[in-house]
Structure formats: structure tokens, C-alpha cells
N, CA, C and O of each residue as an XYZ file, in Angstrom:
748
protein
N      22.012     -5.735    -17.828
C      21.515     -5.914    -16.464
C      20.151     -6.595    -16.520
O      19.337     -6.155    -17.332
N      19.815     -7.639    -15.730
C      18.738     -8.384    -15.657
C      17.041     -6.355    -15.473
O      16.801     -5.320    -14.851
N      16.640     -7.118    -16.419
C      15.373     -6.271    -16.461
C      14.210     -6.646    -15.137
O      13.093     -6.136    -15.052
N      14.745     -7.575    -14.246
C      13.483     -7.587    -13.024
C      14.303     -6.465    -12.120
O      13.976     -5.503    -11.425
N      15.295     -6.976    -12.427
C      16.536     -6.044    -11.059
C      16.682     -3.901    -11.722
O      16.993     -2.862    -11.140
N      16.398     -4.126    -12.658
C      16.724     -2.510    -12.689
C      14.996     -2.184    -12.701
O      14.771     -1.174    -12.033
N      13.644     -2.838    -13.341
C      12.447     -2.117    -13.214
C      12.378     -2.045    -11.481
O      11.697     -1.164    -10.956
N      13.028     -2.899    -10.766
C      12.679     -2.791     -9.285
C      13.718     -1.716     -8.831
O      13.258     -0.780     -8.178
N      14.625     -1.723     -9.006
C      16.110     -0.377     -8.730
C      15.153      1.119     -9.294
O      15.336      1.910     -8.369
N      14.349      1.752    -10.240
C      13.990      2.008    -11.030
C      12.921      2.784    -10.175
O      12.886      4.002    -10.003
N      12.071      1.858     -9.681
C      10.702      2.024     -8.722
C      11.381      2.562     -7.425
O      10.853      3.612     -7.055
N      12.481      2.104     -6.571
C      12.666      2.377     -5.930
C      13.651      3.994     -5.636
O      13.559      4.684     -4.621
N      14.479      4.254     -6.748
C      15.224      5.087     -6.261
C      14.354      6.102     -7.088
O      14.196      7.190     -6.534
N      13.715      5.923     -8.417
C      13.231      7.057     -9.231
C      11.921      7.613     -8.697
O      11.594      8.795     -8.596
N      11.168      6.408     -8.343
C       9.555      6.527     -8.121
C       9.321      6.315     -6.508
O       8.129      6.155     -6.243
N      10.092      6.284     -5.516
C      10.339      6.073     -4.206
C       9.151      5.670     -3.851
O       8.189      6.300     -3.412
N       9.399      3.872     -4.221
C       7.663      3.163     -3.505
C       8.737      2.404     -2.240
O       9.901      2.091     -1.989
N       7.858      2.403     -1.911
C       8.032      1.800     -0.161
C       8.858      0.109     -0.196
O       8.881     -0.575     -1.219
N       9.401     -0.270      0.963
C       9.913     -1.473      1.091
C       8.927     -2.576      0.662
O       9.343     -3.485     -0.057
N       7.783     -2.550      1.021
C       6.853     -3.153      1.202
C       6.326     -3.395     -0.349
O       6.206     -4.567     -0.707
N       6.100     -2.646     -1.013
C       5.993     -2.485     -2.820
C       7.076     -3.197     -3.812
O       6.926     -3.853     -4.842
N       8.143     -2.826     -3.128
C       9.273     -3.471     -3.799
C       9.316     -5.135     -3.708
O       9.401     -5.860     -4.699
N       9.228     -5.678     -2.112
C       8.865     -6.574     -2.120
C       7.899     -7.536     -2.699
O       8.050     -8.754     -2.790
N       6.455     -6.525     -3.238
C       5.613     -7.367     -3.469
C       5.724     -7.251     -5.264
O       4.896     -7.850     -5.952
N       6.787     -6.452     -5.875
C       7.163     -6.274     -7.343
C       7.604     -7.868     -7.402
O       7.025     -8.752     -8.033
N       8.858     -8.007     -6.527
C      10.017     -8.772     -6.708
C       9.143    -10.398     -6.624
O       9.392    -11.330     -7.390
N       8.075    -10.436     -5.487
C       7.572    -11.822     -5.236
C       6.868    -12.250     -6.853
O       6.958    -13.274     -7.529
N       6.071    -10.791     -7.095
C       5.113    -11.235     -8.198
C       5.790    -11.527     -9.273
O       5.369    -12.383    -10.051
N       6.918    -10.877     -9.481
C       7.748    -11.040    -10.681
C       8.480    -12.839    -10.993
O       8.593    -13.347    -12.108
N       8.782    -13.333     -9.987
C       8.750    -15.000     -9.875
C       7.955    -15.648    -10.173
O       8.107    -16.867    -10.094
N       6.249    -14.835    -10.849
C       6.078    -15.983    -11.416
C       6.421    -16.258    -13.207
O       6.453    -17.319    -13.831
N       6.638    -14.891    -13.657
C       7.153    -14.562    -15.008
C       8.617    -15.708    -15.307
O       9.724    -15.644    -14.773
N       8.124    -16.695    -16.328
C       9.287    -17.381    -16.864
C      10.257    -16.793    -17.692
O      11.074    -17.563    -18.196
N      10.360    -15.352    -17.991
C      11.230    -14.764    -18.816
C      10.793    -13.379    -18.627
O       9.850    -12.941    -17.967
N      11.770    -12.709    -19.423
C      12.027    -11.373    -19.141
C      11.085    -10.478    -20.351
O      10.726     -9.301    -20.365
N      10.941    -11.247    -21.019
C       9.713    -10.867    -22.733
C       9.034    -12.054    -22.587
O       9.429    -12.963    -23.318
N       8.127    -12.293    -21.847
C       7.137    -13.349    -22.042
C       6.022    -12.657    -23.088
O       5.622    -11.499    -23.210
N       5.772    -13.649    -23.640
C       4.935    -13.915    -25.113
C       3.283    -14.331    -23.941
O       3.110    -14.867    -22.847
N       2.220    -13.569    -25.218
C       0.681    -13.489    -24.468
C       0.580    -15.029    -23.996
O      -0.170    -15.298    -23.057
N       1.179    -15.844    -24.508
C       0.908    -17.377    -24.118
C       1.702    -17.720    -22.888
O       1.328    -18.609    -22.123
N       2.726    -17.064    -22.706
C       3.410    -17.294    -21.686
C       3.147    -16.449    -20.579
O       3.864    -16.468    -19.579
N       2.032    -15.609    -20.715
C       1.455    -15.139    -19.472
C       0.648    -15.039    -18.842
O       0.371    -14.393    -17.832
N      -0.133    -16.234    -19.911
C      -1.475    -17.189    -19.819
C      -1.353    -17.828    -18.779
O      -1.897    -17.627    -17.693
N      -0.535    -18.724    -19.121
C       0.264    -19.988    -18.758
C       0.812    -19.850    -16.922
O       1.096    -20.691    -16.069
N       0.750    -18.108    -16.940
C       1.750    -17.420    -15.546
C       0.285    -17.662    -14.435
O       0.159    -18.368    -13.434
N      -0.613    -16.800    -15.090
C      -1.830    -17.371    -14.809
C      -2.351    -19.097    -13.972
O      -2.758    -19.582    -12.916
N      -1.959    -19.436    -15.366
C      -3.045    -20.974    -14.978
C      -1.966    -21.689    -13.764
O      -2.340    -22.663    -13.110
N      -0.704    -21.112    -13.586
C       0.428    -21.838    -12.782
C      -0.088    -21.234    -11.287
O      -0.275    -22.029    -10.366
N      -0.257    -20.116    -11.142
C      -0.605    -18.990    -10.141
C      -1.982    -20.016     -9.371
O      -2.017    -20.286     -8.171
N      -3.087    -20.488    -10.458
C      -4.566    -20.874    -10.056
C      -4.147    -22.708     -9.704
O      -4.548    -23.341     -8.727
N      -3.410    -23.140    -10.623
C      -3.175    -24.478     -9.982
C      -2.289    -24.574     -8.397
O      -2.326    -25.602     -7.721
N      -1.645    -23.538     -8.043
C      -0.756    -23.964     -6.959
C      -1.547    -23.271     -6.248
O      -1.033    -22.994     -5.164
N      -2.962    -22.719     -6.434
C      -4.421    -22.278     -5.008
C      -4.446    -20.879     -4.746
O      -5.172    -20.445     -3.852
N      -3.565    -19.954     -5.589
C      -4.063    -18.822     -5.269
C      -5.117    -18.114     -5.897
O      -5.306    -18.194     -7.110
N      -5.959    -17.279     -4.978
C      -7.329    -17.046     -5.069
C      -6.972    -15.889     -6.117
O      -5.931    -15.295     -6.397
N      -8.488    -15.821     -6.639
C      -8.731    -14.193     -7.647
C      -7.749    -12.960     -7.482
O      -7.173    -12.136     -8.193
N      -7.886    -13.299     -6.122
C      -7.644    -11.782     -5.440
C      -6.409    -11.531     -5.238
O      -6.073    -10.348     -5.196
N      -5.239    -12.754     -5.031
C      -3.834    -13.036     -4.768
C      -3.476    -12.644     -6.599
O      -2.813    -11.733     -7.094
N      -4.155    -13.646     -7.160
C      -3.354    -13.811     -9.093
C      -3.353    -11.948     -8.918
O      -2.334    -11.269     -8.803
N      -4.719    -11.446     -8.940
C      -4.918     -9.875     -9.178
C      -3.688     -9.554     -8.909
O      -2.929     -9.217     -9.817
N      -3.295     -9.607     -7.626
C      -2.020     -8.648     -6.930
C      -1.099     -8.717     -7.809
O      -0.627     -7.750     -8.407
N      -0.749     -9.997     -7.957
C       0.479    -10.416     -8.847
C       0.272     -9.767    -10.407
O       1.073     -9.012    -10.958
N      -0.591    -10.096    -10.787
C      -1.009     -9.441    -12.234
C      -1.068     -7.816    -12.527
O      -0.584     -7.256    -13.511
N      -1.581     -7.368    -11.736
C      -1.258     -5.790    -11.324
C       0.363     -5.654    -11.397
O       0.738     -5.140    -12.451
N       1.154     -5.926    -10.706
C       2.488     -5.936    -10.809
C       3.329     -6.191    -11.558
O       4.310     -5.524    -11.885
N       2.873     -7.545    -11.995
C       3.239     -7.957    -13.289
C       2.787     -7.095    -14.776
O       3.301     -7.390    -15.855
N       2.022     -6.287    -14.666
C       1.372     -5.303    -15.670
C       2.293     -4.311    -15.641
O       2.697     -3.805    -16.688
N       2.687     -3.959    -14.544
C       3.600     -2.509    -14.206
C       4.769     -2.751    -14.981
O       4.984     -1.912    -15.856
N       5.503     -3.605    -14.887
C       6.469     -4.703    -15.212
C       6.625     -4.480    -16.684
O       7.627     -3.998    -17.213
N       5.417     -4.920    -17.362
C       5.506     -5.363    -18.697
C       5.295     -3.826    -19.394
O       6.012     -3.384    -20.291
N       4.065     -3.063    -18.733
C       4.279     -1.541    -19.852
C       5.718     -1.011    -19.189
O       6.480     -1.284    -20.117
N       6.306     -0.594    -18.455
C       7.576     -0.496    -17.965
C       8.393     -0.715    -18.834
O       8.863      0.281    -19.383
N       8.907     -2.183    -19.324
C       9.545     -2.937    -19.984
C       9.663     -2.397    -21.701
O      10.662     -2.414    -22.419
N       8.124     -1.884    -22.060
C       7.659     -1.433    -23.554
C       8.440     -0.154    -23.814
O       8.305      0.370    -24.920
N       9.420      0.528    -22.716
C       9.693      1.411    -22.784
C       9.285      2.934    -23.026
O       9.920      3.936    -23.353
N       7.522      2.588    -22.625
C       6.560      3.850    -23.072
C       7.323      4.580    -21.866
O       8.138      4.131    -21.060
N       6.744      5.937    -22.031
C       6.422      6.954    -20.603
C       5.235      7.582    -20.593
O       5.027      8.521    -19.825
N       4.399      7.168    -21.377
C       3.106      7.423    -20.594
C       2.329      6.539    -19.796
O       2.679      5.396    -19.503
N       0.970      7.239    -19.353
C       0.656      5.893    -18.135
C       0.004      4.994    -19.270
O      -0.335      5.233    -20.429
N      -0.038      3.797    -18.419
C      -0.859      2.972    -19.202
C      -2.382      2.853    -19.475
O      -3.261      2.804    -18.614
N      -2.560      2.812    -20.961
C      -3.886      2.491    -21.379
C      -4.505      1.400    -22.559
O      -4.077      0.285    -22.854
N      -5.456      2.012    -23.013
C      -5.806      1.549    -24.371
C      -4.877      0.879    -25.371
O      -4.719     -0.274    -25.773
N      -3.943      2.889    -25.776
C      -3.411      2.631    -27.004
C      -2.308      2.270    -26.235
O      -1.737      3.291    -25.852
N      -1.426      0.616    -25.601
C      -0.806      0.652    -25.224
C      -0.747     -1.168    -25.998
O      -1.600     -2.055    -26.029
N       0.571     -1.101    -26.490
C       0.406     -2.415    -27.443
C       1.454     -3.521    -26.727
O       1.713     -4.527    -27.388
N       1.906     -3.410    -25.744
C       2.865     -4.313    -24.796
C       1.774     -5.227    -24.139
O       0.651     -4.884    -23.771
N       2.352     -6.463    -24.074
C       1.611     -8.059    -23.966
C       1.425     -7.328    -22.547
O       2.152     -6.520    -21.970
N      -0.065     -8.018    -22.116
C      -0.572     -7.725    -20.825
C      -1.896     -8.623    -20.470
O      -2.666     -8.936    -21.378
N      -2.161     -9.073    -18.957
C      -3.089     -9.922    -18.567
C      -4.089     -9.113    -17.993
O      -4.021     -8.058    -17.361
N      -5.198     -9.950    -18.404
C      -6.266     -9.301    -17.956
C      -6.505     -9.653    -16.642
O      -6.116    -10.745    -16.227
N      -7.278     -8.630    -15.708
C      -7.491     -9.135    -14.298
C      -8.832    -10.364    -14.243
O      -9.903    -10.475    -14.841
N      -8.145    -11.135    -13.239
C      -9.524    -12.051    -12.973
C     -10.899    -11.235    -12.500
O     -10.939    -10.034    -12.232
N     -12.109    -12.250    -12.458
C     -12.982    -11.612    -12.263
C     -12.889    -12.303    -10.457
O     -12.288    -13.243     -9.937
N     -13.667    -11.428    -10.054
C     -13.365    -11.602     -8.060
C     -15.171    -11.295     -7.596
O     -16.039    -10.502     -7.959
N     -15.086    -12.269     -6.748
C     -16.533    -12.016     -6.073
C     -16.478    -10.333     -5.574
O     -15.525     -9.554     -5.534
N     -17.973    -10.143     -5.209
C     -17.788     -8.459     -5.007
C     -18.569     -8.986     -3.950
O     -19.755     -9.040     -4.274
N     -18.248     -9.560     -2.345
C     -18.779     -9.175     -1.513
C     -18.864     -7.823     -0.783
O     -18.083     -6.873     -0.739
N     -19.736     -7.987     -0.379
C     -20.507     -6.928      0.823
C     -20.104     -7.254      2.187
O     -20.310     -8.415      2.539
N     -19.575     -6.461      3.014
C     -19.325     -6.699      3.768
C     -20.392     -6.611      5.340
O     -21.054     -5.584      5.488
N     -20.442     -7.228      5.942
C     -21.229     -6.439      7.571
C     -20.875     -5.219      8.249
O     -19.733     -4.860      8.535
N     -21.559     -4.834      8.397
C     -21.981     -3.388      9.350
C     -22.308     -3.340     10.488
O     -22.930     -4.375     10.728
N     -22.225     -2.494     11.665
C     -22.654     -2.636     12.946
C     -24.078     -1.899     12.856
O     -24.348     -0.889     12.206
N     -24.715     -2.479     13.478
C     -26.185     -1.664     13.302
C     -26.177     -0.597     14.052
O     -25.099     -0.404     14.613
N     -27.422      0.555     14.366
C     -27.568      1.061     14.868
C     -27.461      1.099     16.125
O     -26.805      2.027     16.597
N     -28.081      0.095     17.043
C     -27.905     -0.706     18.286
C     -26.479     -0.848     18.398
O     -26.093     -0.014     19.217
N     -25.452     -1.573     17.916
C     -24.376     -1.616     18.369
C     -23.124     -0.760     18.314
O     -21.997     -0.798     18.807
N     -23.842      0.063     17.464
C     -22.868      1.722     17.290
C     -23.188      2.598     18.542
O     -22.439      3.453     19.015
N     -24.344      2.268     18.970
C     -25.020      3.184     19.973
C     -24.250      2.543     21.917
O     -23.832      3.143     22.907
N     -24.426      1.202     21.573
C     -23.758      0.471     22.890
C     -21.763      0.512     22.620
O     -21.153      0.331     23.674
N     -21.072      0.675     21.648
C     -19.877      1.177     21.470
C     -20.199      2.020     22.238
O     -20.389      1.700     23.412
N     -20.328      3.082     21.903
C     -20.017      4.353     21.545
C     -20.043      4.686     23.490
O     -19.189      4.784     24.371
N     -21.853      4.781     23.390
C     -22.036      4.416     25.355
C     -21.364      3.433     25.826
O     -22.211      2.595     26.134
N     -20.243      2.998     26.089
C     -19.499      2.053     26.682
C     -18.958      2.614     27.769
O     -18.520      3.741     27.538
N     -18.811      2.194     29.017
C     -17.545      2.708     29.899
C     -16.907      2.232     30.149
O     -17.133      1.078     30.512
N     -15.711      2.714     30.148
C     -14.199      1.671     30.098
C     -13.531      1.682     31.313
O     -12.740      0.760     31.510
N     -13.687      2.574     32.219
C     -13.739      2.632     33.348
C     -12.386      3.341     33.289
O     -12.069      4.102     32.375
N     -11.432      2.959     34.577
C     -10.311      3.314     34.222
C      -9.288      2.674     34.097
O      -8.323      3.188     34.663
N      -9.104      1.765     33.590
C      -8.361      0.761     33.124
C      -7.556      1.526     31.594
O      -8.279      2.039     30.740
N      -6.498      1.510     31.481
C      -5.856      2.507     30.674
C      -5.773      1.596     29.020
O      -5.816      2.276     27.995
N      -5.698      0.624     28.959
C      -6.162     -0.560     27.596
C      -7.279     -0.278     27.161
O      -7.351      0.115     25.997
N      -8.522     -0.397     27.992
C      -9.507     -0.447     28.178
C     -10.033      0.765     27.193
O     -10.615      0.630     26.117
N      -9.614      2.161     27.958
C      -9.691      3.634     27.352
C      -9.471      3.694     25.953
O     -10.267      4.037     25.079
N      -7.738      3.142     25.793
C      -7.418      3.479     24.638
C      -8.106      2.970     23.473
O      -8.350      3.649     22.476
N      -8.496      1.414     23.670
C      -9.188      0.500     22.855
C     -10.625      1.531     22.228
O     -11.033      1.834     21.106
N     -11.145      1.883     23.927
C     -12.243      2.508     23.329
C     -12.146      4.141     22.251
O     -12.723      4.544     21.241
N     -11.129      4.650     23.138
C     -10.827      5.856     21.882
C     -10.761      5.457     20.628
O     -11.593      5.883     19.828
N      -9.539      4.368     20.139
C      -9.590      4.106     18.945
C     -10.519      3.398     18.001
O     -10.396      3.476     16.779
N     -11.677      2.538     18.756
C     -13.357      2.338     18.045
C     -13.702      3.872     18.037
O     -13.523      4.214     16.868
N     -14.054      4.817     18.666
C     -14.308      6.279     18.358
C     -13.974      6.670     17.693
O     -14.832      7.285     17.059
N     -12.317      6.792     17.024
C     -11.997      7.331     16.077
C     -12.351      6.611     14.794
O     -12.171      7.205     13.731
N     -12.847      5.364     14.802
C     -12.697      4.811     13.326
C     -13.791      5.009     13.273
O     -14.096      5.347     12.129
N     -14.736      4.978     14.035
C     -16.412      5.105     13.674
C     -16.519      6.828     13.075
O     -17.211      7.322     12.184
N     -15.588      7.376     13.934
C     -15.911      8.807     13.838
C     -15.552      9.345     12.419
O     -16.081     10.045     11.555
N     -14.418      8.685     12.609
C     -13.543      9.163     11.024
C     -13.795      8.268      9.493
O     -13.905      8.623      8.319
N     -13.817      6.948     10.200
C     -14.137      6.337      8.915
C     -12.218      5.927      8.137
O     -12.052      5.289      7.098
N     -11.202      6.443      8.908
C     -10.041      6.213      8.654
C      -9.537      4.759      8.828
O     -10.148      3.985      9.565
N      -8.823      4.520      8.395
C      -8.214      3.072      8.228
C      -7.327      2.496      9.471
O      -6.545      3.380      9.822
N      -7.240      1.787      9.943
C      -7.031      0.968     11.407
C      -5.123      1.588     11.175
O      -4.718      2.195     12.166
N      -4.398      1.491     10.362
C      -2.971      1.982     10.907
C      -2.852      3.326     10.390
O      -1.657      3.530     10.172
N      -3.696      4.536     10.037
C      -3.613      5.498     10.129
C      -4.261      5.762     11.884
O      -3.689      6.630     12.543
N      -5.016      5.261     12.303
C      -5.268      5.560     13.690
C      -4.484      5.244     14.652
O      -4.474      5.921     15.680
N      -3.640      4.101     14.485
C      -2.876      3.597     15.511
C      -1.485      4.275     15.323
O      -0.492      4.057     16.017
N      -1.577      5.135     14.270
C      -0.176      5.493     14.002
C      -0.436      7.447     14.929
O       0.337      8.105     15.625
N      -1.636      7.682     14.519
C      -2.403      8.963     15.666
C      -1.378      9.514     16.424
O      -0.783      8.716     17.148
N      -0.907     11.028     16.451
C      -0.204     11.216     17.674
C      -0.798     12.705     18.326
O      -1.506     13.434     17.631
N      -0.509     12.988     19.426
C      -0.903     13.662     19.426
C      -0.543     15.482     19.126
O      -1.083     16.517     19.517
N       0.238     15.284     18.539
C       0.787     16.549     17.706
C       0.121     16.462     16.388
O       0.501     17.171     15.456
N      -1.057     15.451     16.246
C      -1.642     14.816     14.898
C      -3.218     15.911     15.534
O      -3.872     16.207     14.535
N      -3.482     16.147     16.056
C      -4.771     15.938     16.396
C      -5.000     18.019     17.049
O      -4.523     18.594     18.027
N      -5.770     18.437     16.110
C      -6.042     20.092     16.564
C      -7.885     19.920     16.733
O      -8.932     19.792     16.098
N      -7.224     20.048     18.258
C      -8.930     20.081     19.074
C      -9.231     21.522     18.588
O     -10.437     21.561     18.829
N      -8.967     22.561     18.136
C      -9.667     24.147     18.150
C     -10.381     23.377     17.284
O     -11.445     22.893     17.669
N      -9.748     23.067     15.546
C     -10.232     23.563     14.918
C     -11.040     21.703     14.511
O     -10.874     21.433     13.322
N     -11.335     21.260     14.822
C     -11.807     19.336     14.874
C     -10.978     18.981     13.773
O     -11.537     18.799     12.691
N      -9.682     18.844     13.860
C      -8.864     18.111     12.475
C      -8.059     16.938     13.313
O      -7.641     16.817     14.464
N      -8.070     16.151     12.127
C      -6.912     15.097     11.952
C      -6.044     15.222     10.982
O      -6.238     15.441      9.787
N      -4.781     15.022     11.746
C      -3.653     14.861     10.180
C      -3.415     13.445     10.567
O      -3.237     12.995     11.699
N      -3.452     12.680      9.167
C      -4.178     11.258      9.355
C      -2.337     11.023      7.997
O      -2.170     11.560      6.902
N      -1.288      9.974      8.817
C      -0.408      9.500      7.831
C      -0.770      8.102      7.403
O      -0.927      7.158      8.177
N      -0.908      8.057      5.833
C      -1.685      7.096      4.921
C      -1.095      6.416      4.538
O       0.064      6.812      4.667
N      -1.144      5.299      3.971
C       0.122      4.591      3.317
C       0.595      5.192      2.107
O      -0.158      5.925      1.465
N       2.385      4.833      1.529
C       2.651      5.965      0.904
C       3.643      7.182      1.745
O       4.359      7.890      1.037
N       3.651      7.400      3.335
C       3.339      8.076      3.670
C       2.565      9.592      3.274
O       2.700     10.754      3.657
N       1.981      9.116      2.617
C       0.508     10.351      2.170
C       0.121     10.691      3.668
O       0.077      9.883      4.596
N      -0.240     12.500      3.739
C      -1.030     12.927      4.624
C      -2.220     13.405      4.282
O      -2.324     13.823      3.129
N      -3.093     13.451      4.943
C      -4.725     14.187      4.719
C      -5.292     14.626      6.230
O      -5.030     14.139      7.330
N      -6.115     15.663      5.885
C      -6.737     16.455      7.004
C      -8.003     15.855      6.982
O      -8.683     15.635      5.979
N      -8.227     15.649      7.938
C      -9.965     15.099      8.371
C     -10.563     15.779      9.049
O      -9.840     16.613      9.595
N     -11.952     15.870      9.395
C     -12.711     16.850     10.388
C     -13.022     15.228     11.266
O     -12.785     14.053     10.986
N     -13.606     15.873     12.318
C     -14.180     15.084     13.437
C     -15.101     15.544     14.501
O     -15.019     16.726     14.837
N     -15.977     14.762     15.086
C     -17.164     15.754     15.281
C     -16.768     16.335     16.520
O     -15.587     16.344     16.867
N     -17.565     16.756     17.115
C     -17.401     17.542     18.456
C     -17.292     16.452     19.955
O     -16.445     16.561     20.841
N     -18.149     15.668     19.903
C     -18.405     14.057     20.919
C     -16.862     13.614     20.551
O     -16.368     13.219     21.607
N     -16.037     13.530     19.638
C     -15.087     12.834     19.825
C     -13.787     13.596     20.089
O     -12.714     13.071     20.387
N     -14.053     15.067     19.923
C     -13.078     15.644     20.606
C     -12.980     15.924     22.254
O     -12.006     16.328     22.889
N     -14.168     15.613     22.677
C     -14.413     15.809     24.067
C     -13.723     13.742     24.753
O     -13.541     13.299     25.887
N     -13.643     13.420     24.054
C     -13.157     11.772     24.278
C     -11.542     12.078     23.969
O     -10.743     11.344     24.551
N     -11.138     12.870     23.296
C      -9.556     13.038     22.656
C      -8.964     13.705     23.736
O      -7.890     13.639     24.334
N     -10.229     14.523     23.820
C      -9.340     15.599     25.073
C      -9.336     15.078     26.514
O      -8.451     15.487     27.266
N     -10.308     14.154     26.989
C     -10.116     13.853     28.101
C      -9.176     12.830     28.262
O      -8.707     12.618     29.380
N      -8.784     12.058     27.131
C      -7.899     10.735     27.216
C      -6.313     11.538     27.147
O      -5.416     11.063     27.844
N      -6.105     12.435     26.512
C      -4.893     13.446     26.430
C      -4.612     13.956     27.584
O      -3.573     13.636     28.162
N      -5.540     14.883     28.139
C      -5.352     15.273     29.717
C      -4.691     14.427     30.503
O      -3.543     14.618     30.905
N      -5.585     13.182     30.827
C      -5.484     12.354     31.714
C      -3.979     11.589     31.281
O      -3.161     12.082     32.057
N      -3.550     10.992     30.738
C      -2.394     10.333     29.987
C      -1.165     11.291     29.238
O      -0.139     11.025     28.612
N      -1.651     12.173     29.535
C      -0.073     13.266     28.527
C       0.675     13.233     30.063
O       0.068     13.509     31.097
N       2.394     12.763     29.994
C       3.059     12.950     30.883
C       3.738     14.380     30.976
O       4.477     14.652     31.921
């Protein structure tokens, strides 16, 4: 049996990674010219990856995957490390930007905003509240329900990618915003 088709059969039914994982096994795996590529031939996977314009950060993805791939392939079962002697690429090096921040001033004019009652308007603003509040990731919030959300005790059950769950606290100002947008909008 072709070895791209069972490490991906493999991931999916043994190690249950998501549609989305599988997909991005199967893309990265196209750029591998063989099924035992030799350290030169995954050089080469490389310099093909950087001539047709993909950035640091794209090769990474692919190379990450392509890593999974190759200790996979070595037939180890432990995780991968050091003492791990199966051909493997090193990651590119990637700018380490910094990203922007909202200052003080504009956390403060969020936050005091009135949305009036325009029901977009509300929700938009709840969900800047929750990310400022929580610090959670934009589709764990939008995914939010409200069987997610225990005003007693200030928690979030927050579903992560993975579907991973985690409990969050949240302050008191944003449960008084949860609860009035719930009231008003629960049919």
C-alpha cells in the first residue's frame, strides 16, 4: 500500500486528527518526490517549495508535516527527538515579528462604546469584550454558546481546536455585558 495513503489512514482513524490536518498532511506530502527520499532529496523539496514563492512560514508548515511523515515512516514509536536517526529537514529560520497592540486609550473607548440597540452592533461589541476579556482565540468565541458560559461562578467552557475544551475565568464587567445581552436576546 502506497506509504502517503496509510501514514494519512493511520492519523486519521488511529490518532483522530481532524479533516482539516489530514488535508494539510496530504497537500504537504506532494511536495516529497518519493516515498524514502534521501537528505538530498529533501533539500531539493525545500529549494522547489522557495523557488515556486512560498514564504518561511508556508515551507515550515509543509516541513513540520513532512517530518511527521518521515519519523512515522522510520517505524519508531516514540516521539520524536535527538536520538532519532530517520532523514529529516530542518525548519527555516522566520522573522519573529511583534505584533500591534491597542493602547490604553483604545481599550478604554472599546470597551466604553455604546452600541445602542442595534442587535449586530451588540453582538460585535460583546465579542471585542470577550476577546479582550479572555484573551481567547476569535473561533473559540464565535463558536460561545450559551450553555458555554456559568455567570455564578465567572467561567468559560471555551471549544479549542482539536475539539479540546478549557475553563476560563472572566471578570465581573463582562459578566454583567453576558448577562444583559442573554436576557435581552434568549428566545
Amino acid at each position: 500500500m502506497n506509504g502517503f495513503i496509510e501514514f494519512t489512514r493511520e492519523r486519521r482513524y488511529l490518532h483522530n486528527v481532524s479533516p482539516a490536518t489530514l488535508s494539510w498532511y496530504t497537500h504537504a506530502l506532494k511536495w516529497l518526490s518519493s516515498e524514502s527520499p534521501t537528505q538530498i532529496e529533501l533539500k531539493d523539496t525545500v529549494l522547489r517549495m522557495r523557488k515556486k514563492g512560498r514564504k518561511e512560514t508556508g515551507c515550515n508548515a509543509a516541513i513540520r508535516a513532512i517530518n511527521a511523515y518521515l519519523h512515522w515512516s522510520s517505524g519508531s514509536d516514540r516521539k520524536c527527538g535527538a536520538s532519532c536517526t530517520h532523514p529529516r529537514i530542518s525548519q527555516l529560520k522566520e522573522a519573529q515579528n511583534i505584533l500591534p497592540t491597542l493602547t490604553e486609550a483604545q481599550v478604554k473607548a472599546l470597551v466604553g462604546w455604546k452600541p445602542g440597540k442595534n442587535f449586530y452592533r451588540r453582538r460585535w461589541h460583546l465579542l471585542a469584550l470577550v476577546l479582550l476579556d479572555t484573551g481567547c482565540c476569535i473561533t473559540e468565541a464565535l463558536t460561545l454558546r450559551v450553555s458555554d458560559i456559568d455567570l455564578d461562578n465567572l467561567l468559560l467552557v471555551l471549544n479549542g481546536k482539536g475539539s479540546k475544551q478549557r475553563v476560563i475565568p472572566f471578570s465581573f464587567a463582562l459578566r454583567k455585558a453576558l448577562h444583559r445581552f442573554i436576557v435581552d436576546h434568549q428566545p
